[in-house]
N, C-alpha and C positions, 0 to 999 in steps of 0.2 A: 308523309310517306305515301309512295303510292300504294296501288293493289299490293296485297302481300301475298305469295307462293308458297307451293307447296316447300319447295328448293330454299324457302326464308327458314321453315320449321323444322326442317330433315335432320339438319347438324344438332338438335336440340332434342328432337325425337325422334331416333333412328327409324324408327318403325312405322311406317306410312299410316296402315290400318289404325294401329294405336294411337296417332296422331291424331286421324279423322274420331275417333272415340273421344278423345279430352279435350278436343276442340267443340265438338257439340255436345258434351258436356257442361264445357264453361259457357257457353253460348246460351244454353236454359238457364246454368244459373242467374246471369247477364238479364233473360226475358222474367226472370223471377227476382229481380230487383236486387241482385249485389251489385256491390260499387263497383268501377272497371277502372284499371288502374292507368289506363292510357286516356290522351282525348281519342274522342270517338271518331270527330273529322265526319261527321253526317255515313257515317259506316253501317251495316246493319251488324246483329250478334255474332256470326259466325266470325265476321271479317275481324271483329274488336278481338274475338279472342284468340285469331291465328294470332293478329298482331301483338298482343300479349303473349305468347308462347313464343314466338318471334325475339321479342324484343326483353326476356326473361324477366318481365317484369311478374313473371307466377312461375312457382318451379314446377315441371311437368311431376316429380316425383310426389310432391304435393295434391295436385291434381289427380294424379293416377288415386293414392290412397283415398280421396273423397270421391272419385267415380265408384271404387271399390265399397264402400262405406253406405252408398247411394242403393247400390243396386242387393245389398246384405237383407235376409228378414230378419233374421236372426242374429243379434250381434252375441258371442259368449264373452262373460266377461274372465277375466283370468281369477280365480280367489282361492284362496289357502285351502288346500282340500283337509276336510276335518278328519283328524282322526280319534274314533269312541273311545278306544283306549285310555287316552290319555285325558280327555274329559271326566271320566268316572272313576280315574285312580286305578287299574287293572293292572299287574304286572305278569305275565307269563300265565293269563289267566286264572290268575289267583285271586279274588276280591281282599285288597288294603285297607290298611286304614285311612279317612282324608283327612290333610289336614287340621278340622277341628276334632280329630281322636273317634269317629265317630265309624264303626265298618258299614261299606254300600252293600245293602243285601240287593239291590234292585237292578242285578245285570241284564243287559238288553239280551233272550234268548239270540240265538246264532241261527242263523237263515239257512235255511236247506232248500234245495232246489229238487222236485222232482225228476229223476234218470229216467232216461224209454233205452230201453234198447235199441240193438239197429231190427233186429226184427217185430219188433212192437210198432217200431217208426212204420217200418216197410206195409206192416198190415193194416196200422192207420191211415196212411195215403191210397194203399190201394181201395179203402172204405170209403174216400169220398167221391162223390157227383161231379160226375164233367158239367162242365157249366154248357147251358143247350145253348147251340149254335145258331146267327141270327147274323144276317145281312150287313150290319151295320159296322164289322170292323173286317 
């Protein structure tokens, strides 16, 4: 194959920019030592990996999710959100019995959160300090 074009990857990746994104993408990955699934033909990384986008030997949707996955700090994992309730035996906030016959006096007190009013809020904000003024922003 010869050079490969943009006009090679377009019907494959509609979207130019997002093209030029999972192309230098695989391209690091390519300089960071994954295997490349075409011969290289003395090509350098960018070129191997139009030519793999090209020639769909990678799926772009593939790609997109590991560009996506790449650039993440924070991944959240998805997990069963706990509910206390049903951990400690609590029915309509009554303490039951568990299982082994046995009643839970040890219910986790219920969280309150402090209220401000709006004018509590108001008077608080107006109580603070402008922060002094300096060249630098």
């Amino acid at each position: 194959m010869a050079r490969v074009t943009v006009e090679d990857c377009i019907d494959k990746v509609d979207n130019r920019f997002e093209l030029v994104l999972l192309a230098s993408h695989r391209a690091r990955q390519i300089s960071q030592g994954a295997s490349i699934t075409i011969d290289r033909d003395n090509d350098k990384n960018p070129v191997v990996a139009l030519r793999e986008i090209a020639d769909e030997t990678l799926s772009p949707d593939d790609l997109k999710e590991d560009l996506i996955h790449s650039l993440q700090k924070h991944v959240e994992v998805d997990e069963p959100e706990h509910d206390p309730a049903s951990a400690i035996g609590v029915s309509g906030g009554v303490a039951v019995a568990s299982e082994t016959g046995e009643e839970e006096d040890d219910l986790p007190e219920t969280i309150t959160f402090d209220q401000m009013s709006e004018e509590e809020l108001l008077a608080g904000i107006e109580g603070l300090v402008p922060p002094e003024k300096s060249d630098d922003y």
